[in-house]
C-alpha positions as CSV (number, residue, x, y, z in Angstrom):
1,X,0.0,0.0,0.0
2,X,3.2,2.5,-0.1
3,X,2.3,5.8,-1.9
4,X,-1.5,5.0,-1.6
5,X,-3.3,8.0,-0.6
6,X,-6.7,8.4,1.5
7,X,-9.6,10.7,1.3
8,X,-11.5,11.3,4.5
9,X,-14.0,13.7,6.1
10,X,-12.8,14.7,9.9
11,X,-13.5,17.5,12.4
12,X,-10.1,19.7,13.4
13,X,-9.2,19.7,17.2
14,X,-6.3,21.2,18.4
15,X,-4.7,22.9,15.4
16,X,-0.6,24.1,15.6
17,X,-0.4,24.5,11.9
18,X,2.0,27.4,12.5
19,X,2.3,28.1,16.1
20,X,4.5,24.8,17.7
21,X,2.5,22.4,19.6
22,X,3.5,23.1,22.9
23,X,4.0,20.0,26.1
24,X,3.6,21.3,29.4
25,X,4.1,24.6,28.8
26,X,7.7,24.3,26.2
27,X,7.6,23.9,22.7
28,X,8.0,20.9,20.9
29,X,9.5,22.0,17.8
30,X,6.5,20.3,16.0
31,X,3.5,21.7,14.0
32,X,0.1,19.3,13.9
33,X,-3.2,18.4,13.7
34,X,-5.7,16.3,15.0
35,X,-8.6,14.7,12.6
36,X,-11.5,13.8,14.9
37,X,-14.4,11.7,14.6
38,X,-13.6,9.5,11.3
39,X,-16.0,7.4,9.8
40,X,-15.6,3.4,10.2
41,X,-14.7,3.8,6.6
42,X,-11.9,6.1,6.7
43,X,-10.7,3.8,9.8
44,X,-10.9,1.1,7.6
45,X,-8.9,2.6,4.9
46,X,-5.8,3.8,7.3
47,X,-5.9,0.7,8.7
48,X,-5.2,-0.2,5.1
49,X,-2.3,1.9,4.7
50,X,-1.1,0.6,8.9
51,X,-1.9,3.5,10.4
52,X,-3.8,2.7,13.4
53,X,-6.3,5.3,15.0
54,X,-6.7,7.1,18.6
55,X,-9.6,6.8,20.4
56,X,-9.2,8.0,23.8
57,X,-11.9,6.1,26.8
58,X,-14.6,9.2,28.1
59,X,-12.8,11.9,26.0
60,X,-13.7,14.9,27.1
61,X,-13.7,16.1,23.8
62,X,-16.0,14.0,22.2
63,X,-13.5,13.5,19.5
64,X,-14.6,9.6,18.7
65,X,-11.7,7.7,16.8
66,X,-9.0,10.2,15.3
67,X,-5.4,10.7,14.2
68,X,-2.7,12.9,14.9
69,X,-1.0,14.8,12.0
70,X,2.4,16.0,12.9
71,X,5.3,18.0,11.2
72,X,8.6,19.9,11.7
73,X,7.7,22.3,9.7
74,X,4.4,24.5,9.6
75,X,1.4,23.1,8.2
76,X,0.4,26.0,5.5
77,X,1.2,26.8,1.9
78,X,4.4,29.3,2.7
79,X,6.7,26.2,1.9
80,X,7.4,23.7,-1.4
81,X,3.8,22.0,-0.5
82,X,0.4,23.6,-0.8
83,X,-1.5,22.4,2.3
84,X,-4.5,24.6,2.9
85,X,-7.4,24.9,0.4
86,X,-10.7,26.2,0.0
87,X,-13.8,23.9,-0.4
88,X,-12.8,23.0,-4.0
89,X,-10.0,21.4,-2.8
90,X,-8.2,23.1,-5.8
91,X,-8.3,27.2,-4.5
92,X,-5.2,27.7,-1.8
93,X,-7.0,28.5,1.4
94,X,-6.8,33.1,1.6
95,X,-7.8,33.0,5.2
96,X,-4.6,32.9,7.7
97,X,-3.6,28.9,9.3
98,X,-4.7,30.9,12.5
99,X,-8.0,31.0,11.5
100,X,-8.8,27.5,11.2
101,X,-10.1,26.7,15.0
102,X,-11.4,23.5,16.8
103,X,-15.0,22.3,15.3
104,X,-14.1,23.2,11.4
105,X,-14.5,20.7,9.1
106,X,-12.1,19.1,6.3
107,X,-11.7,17.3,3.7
108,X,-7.7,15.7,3.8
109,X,-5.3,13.9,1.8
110,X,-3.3,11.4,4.3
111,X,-0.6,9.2,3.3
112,X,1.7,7.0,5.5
113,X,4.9,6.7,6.8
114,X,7.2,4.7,8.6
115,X,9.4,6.5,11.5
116,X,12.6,5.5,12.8
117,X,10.7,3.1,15.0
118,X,9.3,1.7,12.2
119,X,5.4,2.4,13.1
120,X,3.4,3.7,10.2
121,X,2.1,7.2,11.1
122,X,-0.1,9.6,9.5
123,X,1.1,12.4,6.7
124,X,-0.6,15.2,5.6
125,X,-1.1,16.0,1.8
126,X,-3.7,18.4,1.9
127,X,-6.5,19.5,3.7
128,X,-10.2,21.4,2.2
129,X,-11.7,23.4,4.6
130,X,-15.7,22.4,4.3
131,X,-17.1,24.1,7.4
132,X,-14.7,26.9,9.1
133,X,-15.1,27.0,12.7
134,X,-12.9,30.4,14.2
135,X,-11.1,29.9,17.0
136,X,-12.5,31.0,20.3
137,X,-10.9,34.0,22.0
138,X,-9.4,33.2,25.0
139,X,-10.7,34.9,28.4
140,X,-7.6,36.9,28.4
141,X,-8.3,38.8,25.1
142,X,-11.7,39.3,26.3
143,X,-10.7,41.0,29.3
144,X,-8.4,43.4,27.4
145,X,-10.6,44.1,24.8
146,X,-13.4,45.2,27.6
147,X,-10.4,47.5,29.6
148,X,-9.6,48.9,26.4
């Protein structure tokens, strides 16, 4: 199944596509995404491909079976790949990475690969933003907006 790619249809949860994914507190040094709340079918086809899905006992965050994109480099189109697209799938995404915020929905391109360790993990090709969900602002910008 090397090179195969699959199509799936996936909710965003915690999006770092260009601010580093940060672990208690420090940065990682990694970009990513999470695809939440896959269909058995798109399970089905990254089991295909080995990749095996999350799925984490009374989540919190309702995010049913998902996967974890990650990357050393940010998840846009500023680089040598075109990431981000518009519903077309075919239109590079005008809005800023920022903008993309928990609850929006996609449309992505994953492909596998093996790491050092020789597990099969999840790549991003390219994700089509169906349904953009803005990210909340946090209490702090509230606060400053209303002293202001």
């Amino acid at each position: 199944m090397e090179n195969q790619i699959v199509s799936l249809r996936a909710t965003v949860s915690f999006p770092s596509l260009v601010d580093e994914i940060t672990y208690r507190g420090a940065p990682t040094g990694k970009f990513g995404i999470q695809l939440t709340n896959l269909s058995d079918r798109a399970i089905e086809r990254l089991e295909e491909l080995g990749i095996e899905t999350k799925r984490k006992p009374d989540d919190k965050y309702a995010r049913g079976q998902f996967i974890e994109c990650k990357s050393q480099y940010p998840i846009d189109n500023s680089g040598k790949f075109n990431i981000l697209f518009e519903d077309d799938g075919k239109t590079p995404f005008e809005g800023s990475p920022r903008e993309i915020g928990y609850g929006t929905v996609v449309r992505a391109k994953i492909k596998a690969y093996k790491g050092r360790d020789g597990v099969c993990r999840p790549s991003l090709v390219s994700l089509a933003i169906e349904e953009l969900a803005k990210p909340e602002a946090s209490v702090e910008e509230d606060a400053m907006a209303e002293v202001l």
